[in-house]
C-alpha positions in Angstrom: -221.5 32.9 -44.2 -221.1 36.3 -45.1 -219.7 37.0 -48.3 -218.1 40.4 -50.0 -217.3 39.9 -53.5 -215.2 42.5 -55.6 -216.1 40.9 -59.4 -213.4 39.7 -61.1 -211.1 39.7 -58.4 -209.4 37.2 -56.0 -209.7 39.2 -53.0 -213.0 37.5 -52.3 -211.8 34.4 -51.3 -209.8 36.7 -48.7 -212.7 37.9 -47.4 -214.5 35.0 -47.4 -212.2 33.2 -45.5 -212.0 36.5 -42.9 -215.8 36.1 -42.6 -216.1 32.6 -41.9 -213.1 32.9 -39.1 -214.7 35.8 -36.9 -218.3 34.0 -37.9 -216.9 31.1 -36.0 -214.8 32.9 -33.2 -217.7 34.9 -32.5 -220.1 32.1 -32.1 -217.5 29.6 -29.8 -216.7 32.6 -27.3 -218.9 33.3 -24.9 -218.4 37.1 -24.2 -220.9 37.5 -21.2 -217.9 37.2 -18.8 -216.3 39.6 -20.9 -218.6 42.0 -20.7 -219.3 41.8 -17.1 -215.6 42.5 -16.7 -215.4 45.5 -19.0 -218.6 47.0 -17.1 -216.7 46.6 -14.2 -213.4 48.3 -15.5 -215.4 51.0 -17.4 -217.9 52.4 -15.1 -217.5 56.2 -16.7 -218.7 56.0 -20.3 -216.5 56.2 -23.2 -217.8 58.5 -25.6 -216.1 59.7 -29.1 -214.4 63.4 -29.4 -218.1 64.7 -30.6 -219.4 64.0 -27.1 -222.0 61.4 -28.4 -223.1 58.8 -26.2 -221.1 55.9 -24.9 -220.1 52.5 -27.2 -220.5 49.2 -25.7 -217.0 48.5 -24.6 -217.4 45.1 -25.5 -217.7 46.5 -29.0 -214.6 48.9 -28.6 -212.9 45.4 -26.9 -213.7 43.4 -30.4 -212.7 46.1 -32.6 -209.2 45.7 -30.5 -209.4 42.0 -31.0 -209.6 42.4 -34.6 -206.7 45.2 -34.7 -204.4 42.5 -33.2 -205.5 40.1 -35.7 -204.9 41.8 -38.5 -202.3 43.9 -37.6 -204.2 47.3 -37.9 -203.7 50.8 -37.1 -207.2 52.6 -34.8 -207.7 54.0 -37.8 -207.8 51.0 -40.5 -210.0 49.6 -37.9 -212.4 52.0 -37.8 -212.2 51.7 -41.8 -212.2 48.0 -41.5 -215.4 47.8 -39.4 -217.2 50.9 -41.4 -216.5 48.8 -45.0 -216.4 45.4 -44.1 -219.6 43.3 -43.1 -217.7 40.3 -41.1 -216.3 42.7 -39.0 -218.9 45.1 -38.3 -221.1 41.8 -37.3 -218.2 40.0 -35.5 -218.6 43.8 -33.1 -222.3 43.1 -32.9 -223.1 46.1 -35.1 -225.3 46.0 -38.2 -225.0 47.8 -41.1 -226.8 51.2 -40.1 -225.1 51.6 -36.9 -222.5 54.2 -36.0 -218.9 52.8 -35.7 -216.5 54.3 -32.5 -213.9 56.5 -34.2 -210.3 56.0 -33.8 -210.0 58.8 -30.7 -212.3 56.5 -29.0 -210.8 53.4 -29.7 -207.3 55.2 -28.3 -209.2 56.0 -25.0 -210.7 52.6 -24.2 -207.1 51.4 -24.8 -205.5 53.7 -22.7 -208.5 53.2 -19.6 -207.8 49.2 -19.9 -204.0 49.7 -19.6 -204.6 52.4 -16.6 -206.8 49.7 -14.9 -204.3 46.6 -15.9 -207.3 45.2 -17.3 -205.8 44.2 -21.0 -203.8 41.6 -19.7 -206.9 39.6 -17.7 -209.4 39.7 -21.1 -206.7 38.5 -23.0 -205.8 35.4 -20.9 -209.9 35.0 -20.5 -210.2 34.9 -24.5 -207.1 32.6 -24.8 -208.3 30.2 -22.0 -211.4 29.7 -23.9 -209.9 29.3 -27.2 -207.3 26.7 -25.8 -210.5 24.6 -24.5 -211.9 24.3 -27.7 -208.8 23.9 -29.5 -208.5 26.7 -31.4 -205.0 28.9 -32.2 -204.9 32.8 -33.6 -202.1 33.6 -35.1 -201.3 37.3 -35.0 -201.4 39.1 -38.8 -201.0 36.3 -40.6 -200.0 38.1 -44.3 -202.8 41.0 -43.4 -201.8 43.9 -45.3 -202.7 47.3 -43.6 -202.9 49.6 -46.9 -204.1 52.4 -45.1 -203.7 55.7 -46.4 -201.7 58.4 -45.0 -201.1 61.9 -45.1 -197.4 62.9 -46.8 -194.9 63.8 -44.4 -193.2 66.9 -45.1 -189.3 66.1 -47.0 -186.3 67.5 -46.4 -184.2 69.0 -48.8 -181.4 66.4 -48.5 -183.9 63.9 -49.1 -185.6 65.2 -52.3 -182.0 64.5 -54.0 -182.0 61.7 -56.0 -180.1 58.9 -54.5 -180.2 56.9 -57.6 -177.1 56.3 -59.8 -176.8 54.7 -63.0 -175.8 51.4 -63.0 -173.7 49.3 -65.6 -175.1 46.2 -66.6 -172.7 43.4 -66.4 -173.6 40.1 -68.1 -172.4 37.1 -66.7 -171.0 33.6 -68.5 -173.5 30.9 -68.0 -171.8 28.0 -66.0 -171.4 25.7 -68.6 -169.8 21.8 -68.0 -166.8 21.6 -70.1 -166.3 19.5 -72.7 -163.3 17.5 -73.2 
């Protein structure tokens, strides 16, 4: 299993437990049907904005997979995969390879819903993972702490919307004596 560790901290029983989950999914699902099917769907290659050559889409279908999962934006995947060794080896990268930006990741999206083919891999993958037994639950308490620009604020909303407030204390309920 693989195992990030961040000393002194509990997230690595998080991650841990990420790793071992896609460790496992990835070794009960076989994905050469998938890929047959997504070779089919994607005959043009899907290449990032630089013009670079073409991802596996089986790849850009697993990043998907784990943006369901955990609830990300294309961009915290992207992150995800680029800083986090369970899921760049769940995608079948390793560490040195290049991971599909989120423009690419957008345009493999949009191709599979043009084609209607989002609907067929996901019934495929949850066939399989009813035979052996197996249930994903969607974000379950993921956090996506992504990072994003500041949007620009009105002047109505720069005024403060705070008032003071009194404290009032309240009598303890006490049982009466008598």
């Amino acid at each position: 299993m693989i195992k990030e560790r961040i000393p002194g901290s509990f997230v690595s029983v998080d991650v841990a437990r990420r790793s071992k989950f896609l460790q496992q999914i990835d070794t009960l699902i076989d994905w050469t049907g998938f890929e047959k099917e997504l070779h089919k769907v994607c005959k043009r290659s899907v290449q990032d904005a630089a013009g670079r050559p073409a991802y596996s889409p089986l790849i850009l279908f697993k990043m998907m997979l784990l943006q369901t999962w955990y609830n990300l934006s294309d961009m915290a995947v992207e992150d995800m995969v680029n800083d986090t060794l369970s899921a760049n080896a769940f995608c079948g990268l390793r560490v040195e390879d290049a991971v599909s930006d989120h423009s690419t990741l957008s345009r493999f999206r949009s191709e599979l819903s043009e084609k209607r083919a989002m609907n067929r891999l996901l019934k495929q993958l949850n066939s399989q993972l009813e035979r052996l037994g197996i249930e994903v639950r969607k974000g379950g308490g993921t956090i996506d702490a992504s990072l994003s620009p500041p949007r620009r604020i009105s002047r109505m909303a720069r005024r403060p919307t705070c008032r003071p407030v009194s404290l009032i204390t309240l009598p303890l309920n006490r049982p009466s004596q008598g």
